[in-house]
N, C-alpha and C positions, 0 to 999 in steps of 0.2 A: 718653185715647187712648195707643196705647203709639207710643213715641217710635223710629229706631232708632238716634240719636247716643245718645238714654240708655241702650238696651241693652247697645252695643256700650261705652258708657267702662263701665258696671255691670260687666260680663264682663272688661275689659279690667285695673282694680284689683286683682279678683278674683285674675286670673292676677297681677298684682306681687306681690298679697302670698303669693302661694303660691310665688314666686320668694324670698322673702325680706324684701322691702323695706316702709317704713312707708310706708304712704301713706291717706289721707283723702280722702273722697270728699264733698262740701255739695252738697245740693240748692238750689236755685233755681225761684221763683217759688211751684212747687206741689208736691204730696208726689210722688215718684216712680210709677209704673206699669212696674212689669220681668216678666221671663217670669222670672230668675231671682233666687237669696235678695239682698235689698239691701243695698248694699256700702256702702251713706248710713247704715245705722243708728244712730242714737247723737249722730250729727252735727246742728245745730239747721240749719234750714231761712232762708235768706238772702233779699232781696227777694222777698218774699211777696206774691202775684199783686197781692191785694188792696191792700196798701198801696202796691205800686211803684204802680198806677191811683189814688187817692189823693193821691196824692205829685202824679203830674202835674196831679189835676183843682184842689185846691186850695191855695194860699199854705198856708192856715190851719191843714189837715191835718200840713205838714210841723214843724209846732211843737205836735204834739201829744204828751199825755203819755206817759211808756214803757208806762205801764200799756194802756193803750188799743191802743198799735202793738205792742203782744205779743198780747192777745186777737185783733186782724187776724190774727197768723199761724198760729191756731192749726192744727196740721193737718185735725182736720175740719171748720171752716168752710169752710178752702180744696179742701177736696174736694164738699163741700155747691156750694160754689160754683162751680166746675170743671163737675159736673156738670149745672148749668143753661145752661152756657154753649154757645153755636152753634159756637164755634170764636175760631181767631184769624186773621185776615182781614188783610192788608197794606193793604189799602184805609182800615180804620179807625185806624191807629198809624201814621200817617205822625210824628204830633206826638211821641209817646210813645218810640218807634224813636230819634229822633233825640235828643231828651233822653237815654239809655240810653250812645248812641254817646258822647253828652261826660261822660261819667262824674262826676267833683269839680263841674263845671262843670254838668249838668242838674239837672233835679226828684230824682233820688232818690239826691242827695249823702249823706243821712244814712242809706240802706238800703248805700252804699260801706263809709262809718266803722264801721257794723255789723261787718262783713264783715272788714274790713282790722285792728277789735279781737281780732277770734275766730284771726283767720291769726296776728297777734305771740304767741299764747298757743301755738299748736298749732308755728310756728318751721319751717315748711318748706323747705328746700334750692331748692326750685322748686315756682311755681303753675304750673297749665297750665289755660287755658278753655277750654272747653267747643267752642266756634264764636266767629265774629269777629264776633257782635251782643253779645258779653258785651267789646268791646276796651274800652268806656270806663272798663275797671275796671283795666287794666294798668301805666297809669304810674304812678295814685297806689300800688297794691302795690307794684310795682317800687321808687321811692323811697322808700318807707316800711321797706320790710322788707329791702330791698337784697339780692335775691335774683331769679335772672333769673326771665320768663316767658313762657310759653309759648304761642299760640294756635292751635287747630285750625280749618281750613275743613269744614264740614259743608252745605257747598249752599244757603249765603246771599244768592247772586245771584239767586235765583228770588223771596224775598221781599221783597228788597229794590228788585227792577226793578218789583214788581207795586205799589210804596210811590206814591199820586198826590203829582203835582208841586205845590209845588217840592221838597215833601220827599225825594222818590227821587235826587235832583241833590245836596241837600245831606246826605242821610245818606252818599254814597256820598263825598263830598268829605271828608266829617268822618271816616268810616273810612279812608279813605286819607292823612290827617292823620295820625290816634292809629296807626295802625300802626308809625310810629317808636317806639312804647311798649312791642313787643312784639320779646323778643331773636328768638324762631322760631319762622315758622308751620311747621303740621303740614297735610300735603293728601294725601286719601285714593288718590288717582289725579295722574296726570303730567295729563291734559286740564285737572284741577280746576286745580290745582297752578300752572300756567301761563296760567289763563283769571284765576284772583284776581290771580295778580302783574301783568298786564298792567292789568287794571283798578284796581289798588290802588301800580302804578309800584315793586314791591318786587324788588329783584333777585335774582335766582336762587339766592344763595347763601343765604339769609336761609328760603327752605323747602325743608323735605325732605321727603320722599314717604312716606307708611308705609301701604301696604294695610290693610285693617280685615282681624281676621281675624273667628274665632265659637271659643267652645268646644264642641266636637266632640263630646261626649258627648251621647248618646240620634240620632243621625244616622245611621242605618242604611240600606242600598241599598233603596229602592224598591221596590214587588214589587205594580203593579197588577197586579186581578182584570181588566179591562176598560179600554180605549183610552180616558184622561182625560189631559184638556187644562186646565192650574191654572194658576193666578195667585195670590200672595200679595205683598201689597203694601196701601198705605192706599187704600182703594177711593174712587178720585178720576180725573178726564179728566186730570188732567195724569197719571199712572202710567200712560193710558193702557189705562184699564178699558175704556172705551167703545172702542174699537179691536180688541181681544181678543175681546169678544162681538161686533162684527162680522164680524171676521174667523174665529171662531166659526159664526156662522150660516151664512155660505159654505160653511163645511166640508162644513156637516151636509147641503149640497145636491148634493154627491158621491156617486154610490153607494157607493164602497168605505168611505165616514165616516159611513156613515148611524147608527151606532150610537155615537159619541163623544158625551160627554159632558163637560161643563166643571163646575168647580169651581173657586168664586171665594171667595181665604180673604183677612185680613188688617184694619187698624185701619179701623173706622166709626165715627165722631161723628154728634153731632146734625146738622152742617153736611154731612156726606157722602151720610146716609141719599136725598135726593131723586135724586139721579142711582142710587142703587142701585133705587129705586123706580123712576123714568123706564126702565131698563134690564129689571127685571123687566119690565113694560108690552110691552118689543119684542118677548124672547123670548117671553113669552105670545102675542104677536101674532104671531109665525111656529111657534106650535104646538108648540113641544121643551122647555117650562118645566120639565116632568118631567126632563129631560135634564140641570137645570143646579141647583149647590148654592152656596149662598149661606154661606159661613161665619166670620162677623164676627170679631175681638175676642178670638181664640183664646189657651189658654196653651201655652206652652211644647210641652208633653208633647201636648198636640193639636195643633199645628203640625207638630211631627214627624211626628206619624200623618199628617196633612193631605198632606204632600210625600213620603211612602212611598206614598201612593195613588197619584200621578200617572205619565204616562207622558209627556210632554214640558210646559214651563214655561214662561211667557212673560210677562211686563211690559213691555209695548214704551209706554216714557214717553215724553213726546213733547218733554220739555223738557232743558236740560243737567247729567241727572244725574252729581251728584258722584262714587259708587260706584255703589251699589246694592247693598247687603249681601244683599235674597234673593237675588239669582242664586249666594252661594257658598255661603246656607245650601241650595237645591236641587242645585247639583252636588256638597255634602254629603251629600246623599242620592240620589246616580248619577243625579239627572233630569238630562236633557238641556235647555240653553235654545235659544231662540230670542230675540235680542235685536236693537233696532235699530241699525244701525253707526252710532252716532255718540257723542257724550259719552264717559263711562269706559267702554261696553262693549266696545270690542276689544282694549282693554287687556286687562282682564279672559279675553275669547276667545282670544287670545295666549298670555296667559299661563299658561290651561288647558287647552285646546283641549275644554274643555266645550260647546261648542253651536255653534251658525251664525250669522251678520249678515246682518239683510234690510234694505234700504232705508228709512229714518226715513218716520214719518207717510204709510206706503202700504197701506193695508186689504189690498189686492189681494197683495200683495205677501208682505205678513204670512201672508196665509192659503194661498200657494204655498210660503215656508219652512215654515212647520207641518207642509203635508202633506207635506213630505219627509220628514222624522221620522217622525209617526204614520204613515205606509206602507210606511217602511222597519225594522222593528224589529231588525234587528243593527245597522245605524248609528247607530241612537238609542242601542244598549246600549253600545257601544262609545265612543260621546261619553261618557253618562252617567259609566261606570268613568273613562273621562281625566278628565273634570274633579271627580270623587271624588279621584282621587288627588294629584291639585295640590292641591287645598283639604290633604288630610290633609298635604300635604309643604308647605305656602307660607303657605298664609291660616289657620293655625289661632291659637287667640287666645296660647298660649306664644310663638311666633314673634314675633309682633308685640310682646307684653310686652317680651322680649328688646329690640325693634330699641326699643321705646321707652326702654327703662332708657340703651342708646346716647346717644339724642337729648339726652335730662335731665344724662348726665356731662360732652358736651359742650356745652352748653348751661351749665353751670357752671362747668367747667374756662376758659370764654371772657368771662365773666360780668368787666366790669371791679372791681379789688377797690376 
């Protein structure tokens, strides 16, 4: 499935090294899935799905030969393997999670040492992780290589809280432990930003904020033929799928929306596919199936096309997203959004004046913002151009490069010698 914390660091490198600077990019667990060229290349791939699983299920495995835990990583087994999988479920890693969280001290100590050989050869100035389920790997770097490091939040309280007890209590304690490990997190949004530090007791000073941006090329103004109503996002109830085709169907029971149409793009797994079934099922059932497009798994160059069709855009998730990078790649391409107020979206609204804010988890509601937009088309054009033009001046991925090369010098220059 395509990820978009791995998009966004993919793109994010990208931009460093076109700034100048060296940097290295390691996969983890599984081979990467990007819209754009991989910035991993070259690099060998780190607790490998199948062995970190391994590691936890038996003693036996973690004293296995090198020969044996290299054939585990091979890239296409773990893609072979990836592929049969339902998903990853917070209900079944409660054990696994929390092993991960104490790093030298869990099951996949020796997937660390890995890791921590290949960093003294490559001699980095600064790591920086991924999200803060990868922190149980920061102190033993940090000590070993005695270089500071760095950790990002990427909206790990939603798998974390979903973790059954008592592991949700103790993984959340053990991360708020090893957070001492880490010189400065990184948080996409001021809500994220201050929703980790409260839960994690870290003080203000210790994270700094840095917008995600996108690289901007192939992002061009929108130019629906016909009044369409898009979502691109992982097709799941928590994005808040199921609320959009509701509020969707209401539309279409307007005279003046009789003729809108939805289109529904973004990641589907094995584990997603039933609610997109269950959902086909309704709209079949109120008659407009012709009316709606299903478009899973897209690349790049088709998602662009995908968000040039539309005429207003919506993922109203019902949980506390951390950003939400489609809404800058859609007011990248002049769609107007419609977002629910709460989480990082009015930040974002704010800060672009790209779309409207409707009331969190209200169908009724959803589907009276909507028809503002689709009935007003110079409001909607006139949203979309403002928040095109913030993305191009604020959130594009140089920008951010920039504010991150910032973060890394002071993060060094602080770094005790």
């Amino acid at each position: 499935m395509y990820c978009g914390a791995c998009l966004r660091d993919n793109a994010l490198v990208a931009a460093l090294r076109r700034l100048g600077h060296s940097v290295v990019m390691a996969p983890l667990y599984l081979p990467l899935t990007l819209d754009e060229e991989n910035q991993s290349s070259g690099a060998p791939l780190f607790y490998s799905g199948i062995n970190v699983y391994l590691d936890q299920l038996s003693p036996a495995f973690r004293r296995a030969p090198d020969w044996l835990h290299r054939l585990l990583a091979s890239p296409s087994l773990l893609k072979l393997a990836s592929g049969a999988a339902a998903g990853t479920r917070a209900e079944h890693l409660g054990e696994l999670t929390l092993s991960m969280l104490r790093g030298e001290d869990g099951n996949q100590a020796r997937e660390l040492d890995e890791l921590i050989r290949w960093l003294k050869v490559e001699k980095p100035g600064v790591v920086c992780l991924s999200n803060a389920l990868l922190i149980g790997m920061a102190g033993k770097i940090r000590r070993e290589l005695r270089v500071p490091v760095l950790c990002s939040f990427q909206g790990e309280d939603g798998f974390l809280d979903l973790l059954p007890e008592p592991h949700r209590k103790n993984a959340w304690q053990t991360l708020a432990a090893r957070a001492a490990d880490v010189d400065l997190f990184i948080a996409p949004s001021r809500y994220f930003g201050a929703l980790m530090g409260r839960r994690l007791k870290i003080a203000p000073a210790r994270i700094k904020i840095l917008f995600n941006g996108i690289n901007l090329a192939g992002f061009d103004p929108a130019q629906p033929r016909e009044l369409v109503l898009g979502y691109f996002a992982r097709l799941c109830r928590e994005k808040g799928l199921d609320q959009l085709v509701a509020a969707f169907l209401r539309l279409k029971k307007r005279p003046h929306l009789q003729n809108l149409k939805l289109r529904v793009g973004g990641s589907c797994g094995p584990a997603d596919q039933p609610i997109v079934d269950a959902l086909r099922n309704d709209i079949a059932a109120a008659g407009v199936l012709a009316d709606v497009e299903f478009c899973p798994n897209l690349s790049r160059l088709e998602k662009q096309a995908f968000l040039r069709s539309l005429s207003v855009f919506s993922v109203p998730a019902t949980y506390g997203e951390a950003y939400g990078l489609y809404v800058i790649e859609a007011m990248a391409s002049a769609v107007p959004v419609v977002q629910p107020d709460h989480a990082a979206f009015p930040e974002l609204i704010a800060a672009t004046g790209g779309g409207i804010l409707v009331p969190p988890n209200n169908q009724s509601a959803l589907a009276d913002g909507l028809e503002l937009l689709l009935s007003d088309p110079p409001r909607a054009r006139a949203l979309g151009d403002a928040g095109r033009a913030a993305v191009s001046a604020q959130f594009n991925m140089n920008t951010m490069a920039q504010q991150m090369v910032q973060i890394c010098r002071d993060a060094a220059l602080n770094f005790p010698s």
